[in-house]
C-alpha positions in Angstrom: 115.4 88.4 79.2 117.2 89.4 82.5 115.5 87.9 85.2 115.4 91.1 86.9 114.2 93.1 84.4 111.3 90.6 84.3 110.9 90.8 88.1 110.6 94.7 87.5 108.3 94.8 84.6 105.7 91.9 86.8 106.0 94.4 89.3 105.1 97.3 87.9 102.4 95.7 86.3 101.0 94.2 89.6 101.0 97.8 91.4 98.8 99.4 88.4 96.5 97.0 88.1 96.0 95.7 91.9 93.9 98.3 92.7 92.0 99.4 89.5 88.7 97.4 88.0 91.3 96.0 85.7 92.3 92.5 86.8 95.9 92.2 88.2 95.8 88.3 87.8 94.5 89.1 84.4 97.5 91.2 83.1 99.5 89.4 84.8 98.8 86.2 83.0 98.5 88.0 79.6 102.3 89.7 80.3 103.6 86.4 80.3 101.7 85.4 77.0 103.0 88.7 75.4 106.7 88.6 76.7 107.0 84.8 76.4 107.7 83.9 80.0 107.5 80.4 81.2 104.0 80.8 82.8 105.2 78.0 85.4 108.1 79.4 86.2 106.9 82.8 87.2 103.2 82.0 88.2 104.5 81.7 91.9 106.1 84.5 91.6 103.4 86.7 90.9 101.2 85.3 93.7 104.3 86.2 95.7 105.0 90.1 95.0 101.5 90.8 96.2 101.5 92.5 99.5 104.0 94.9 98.4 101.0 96.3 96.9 98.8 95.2 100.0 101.8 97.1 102.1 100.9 100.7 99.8 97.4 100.3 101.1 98.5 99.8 105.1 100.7 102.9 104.3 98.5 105.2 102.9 95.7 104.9 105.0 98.0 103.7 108.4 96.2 107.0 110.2 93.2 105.6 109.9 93.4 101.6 110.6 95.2 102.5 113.7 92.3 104.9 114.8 89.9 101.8 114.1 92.3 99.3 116.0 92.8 101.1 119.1 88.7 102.5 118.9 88.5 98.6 118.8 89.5 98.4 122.4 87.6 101.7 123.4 84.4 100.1 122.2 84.0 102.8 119.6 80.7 102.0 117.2 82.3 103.3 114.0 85.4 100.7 115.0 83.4 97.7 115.5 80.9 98.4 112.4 84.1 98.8 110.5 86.0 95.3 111.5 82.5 93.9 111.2 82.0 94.7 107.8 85.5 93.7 106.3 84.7 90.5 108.2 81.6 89.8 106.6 82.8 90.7 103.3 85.6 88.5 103.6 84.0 85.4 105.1 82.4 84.2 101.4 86.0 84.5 99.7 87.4 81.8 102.0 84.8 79.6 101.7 84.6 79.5 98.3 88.3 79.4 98.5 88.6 76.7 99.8 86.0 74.7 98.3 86.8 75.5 94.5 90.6 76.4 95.0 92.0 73.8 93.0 89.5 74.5 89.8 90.3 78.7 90.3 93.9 77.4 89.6 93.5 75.8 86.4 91.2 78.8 84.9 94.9 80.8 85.7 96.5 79.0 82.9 94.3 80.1 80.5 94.5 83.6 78.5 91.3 83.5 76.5 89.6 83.3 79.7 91.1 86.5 80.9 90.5 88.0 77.4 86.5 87.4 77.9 86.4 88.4 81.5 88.2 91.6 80.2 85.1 92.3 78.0 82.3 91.3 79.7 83.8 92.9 82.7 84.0 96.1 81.1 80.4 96.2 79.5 79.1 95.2 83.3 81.1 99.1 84.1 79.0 100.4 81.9 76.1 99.1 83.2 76.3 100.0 85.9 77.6 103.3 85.8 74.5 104.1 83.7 72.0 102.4 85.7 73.1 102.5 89.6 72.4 105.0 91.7 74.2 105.3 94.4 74.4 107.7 97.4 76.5 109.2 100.3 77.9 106.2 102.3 79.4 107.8 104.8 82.4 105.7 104.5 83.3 101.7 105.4 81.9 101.7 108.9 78.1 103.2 107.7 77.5 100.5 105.9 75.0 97.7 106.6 75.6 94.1 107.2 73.9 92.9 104.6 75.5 95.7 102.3 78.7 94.3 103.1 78.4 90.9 103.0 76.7 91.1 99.5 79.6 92.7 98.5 81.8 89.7 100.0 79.8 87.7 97.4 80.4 89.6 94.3 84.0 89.3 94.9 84.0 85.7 94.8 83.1 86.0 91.3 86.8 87.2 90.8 88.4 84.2 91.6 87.4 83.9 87.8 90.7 86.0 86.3 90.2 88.9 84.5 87.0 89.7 86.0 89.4 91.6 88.8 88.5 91.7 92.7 88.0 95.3 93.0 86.2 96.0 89.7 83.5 93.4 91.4 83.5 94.5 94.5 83.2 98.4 93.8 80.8 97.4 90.9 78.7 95.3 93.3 78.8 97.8 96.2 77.7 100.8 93.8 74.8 98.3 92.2 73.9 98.3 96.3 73.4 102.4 96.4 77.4 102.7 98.0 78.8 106.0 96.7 82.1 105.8 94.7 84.3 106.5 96.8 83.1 104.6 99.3 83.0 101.8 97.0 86.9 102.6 95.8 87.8 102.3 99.1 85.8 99.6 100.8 87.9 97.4 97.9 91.2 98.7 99.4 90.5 97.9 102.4 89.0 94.4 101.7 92.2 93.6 99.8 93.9 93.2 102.7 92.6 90.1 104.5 91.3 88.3 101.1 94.5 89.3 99.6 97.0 88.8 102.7 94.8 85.1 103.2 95.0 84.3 99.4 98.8 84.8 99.0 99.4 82.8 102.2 97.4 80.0 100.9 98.8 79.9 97.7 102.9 79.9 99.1 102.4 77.7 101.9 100.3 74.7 98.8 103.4 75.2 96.5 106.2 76.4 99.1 108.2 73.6 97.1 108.7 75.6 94.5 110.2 78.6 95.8 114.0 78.5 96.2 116.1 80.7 98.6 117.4 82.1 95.3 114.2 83.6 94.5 113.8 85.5 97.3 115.9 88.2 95.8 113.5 88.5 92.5 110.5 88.6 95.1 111.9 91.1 97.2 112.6 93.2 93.5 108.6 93.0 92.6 107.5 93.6 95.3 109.2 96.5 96.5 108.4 97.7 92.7 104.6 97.0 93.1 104.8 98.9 96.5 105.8 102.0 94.7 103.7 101.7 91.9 100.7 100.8 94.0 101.1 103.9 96.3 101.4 106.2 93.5 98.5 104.5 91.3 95.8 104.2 94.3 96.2 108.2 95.2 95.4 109.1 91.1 92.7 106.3 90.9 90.5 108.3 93.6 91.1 111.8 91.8 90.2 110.4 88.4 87.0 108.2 89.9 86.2 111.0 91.5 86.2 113.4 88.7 85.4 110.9 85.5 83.7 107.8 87.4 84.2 104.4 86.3 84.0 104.7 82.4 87.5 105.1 81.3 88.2 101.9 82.8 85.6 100.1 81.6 86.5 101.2 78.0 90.0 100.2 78.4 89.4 96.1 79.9 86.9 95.9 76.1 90.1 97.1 74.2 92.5 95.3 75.9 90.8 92.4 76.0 89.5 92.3 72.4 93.0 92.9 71.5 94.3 90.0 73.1 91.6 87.8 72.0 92.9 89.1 68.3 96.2 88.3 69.3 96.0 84.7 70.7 94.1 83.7 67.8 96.5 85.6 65.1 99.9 83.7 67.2 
């Protein structure tokens, strides 16, 4: 296959799933199972495309991270609970990061462990869309301390792929009483440094392997995941909004019981 008709189709697939309580590291991995892709030779790649989906995020809510930067400097309480909170949520992800990075990147090599987290991740939505009870937030910056750096923890259980960073971080901050859409968009917002840190990370261990000729295929994907991301993140509130979690939770069993059929079939 072309390569940039495989850069497209990765990108498209990073900027629908980045966002959703799908797994983008999940699909990812399965994509290049089901298309046949040398796993090696596009694994970098992946890692790579991700903040032109971290970029739809800055763009879409740029009003109101440069009203919490410059409140930063005014002293403003809702500024400094806000950076304090996406601090304290991040903080766990790097150490554990660090500590276990080397085992998180074997587990990426392996479908069947995707197909799993798929499932069980999807039962957990179910869970706890019937059990929580969560309330009005009041947004990021209302949230506790604690709240938030509970929530930090819960996302480290994503470094397992296909469990998917924001499916754990909006399921654990709704398990905590955090309404919806406070939930939806407290994992926006903590993509950016766990993501932006992650993708760093990951080029600068294995900047080796990146040639100046794939810096066109890169720019291709992630430009495409931009796109896609912008458009996907503004439908992913309306329908969360309107339908909750459970559509998505239905979709990672079937996918993922689908795959398992597959890899064992192949």
């Amino acid at each position: 296959m072309n390569e940039i008709i495989t850069a497209i189709i990765l990108g498209i697939v990073e900027g629908l799933t980045e966002f959703l309580p799908v797994s983008s590291t999940g699909h990812l991995i399965l994509a290049t199972e089901l298309l046949g892709y040398d796993a090696a030779r596009w694994a970098i790649f992946n890692i790579a495309i991700q903040p032109g989906a971290i970029l739809a995020i800055v763009v879409l809510y740029r009003k109101l991270f440069w009203e919490m930067f410059t409140g930063l400097f005014r002293r403003d309480p809702q500024a400094i609970a806000f950076v304090r909170n996406l601090l304290l949520a991040f903080f766990p992800a790097v150490l554990l990061g660090l500590a276990f990075g080397d085992y998180i990147e074997l587990l990426l090599e392996n479908a069947v462990v995707v197909a799993w987290a798929l499932i069980i991740g999807g039962f957990a939505i179910l869970l706890v869309e019937r059990y929580a009870k969560p309330r009005e937030s009041g947004g990021v910056a209302n949230l506790s301390a604690r709240q938030s750096i509970l929530i930090g923890l819960v996302q480290c259980i994503a470094m397992i792929p296909g469990v998917s960073r924001s499916g754990a971080t909006i399921l654990g901050a709704m398990s905590l009483g955090v309404d919806r859409k406070t939930a939806a968009e407290f994992s926006f917002f903590l993509a950016l440094p766990t993501l932006t840190g992650a993708t760093a990370l990951q080029l600068f261990k294995h900047r080796d392997a990146i040639s100046s000729n794939d810096l066109g295929l890169i720019a291709v994907g992630a430009f495409v995941s931009f796109v896609v991301a912008w458009a996907v993140i503004k439908a992913f509130l309306a329908v969360v909004t309107r339908y909750g979690f459970t559509p998505f939770a239905w979709y990672r069993i079937i996918v993922g019981a689908a795959a398992l059929l597959w890899l064992a079939a192949r």
